[in-house]
C-alpha positions, 0 to 999 in steps of 0.5 A, spaced: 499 490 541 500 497 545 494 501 543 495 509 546 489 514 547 483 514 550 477 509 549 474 515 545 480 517 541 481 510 539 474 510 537 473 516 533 480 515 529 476 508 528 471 513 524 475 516 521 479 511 518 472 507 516 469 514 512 476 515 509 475 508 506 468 509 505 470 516 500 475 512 497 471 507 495 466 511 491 472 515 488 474 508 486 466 507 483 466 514 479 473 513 477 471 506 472 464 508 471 467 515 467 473 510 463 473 511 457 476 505 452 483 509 452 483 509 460 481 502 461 486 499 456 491 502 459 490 501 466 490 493 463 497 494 460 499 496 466 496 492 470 498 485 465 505 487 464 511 484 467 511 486 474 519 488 473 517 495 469 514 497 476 521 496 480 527 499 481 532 493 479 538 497 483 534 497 489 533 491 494 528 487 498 531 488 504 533 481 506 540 481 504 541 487 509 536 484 514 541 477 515 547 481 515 544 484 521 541 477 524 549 474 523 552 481 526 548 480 532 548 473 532 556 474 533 555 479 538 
């Protein structure tokens, strides 16, 4: 992997990733500390329901357009 920047760039965007990892974990602990039943058993509907509810069944993964790519270059 081809990093750009300098040494110090490099390690004070490495900072700033490792704090914004370390704010977001203590939303996260405050967010399940402050559930009230009403949260928690909606985030468990939620999180136990059929995975279909979450995707746009229209939309693609993707293969089928990556392979017409591979055959168009494969041809080409």
């Amino acid at each position: 992997m081809k990093t750009t920047g300098t040494a110090d760039e490099l390690r004070h965007w490495a900072e700033c990733w490792k704090l914004a990892g370390e704010l977001l974990d203590e939303i996260k602990r405050s967010d399940l500390a402050n559930m009230d039943d009403a949260g928690a058993s909606r985030s468990i509907r939620l999180l136990s329901s059929d995975e279909r509810l979450w995707f746009d069944p229209k939309a693609g993964s993707g293969l089928v357009e990556q392979q017409r790519i591979f055959r168009r270059l494969k041809r080409g």
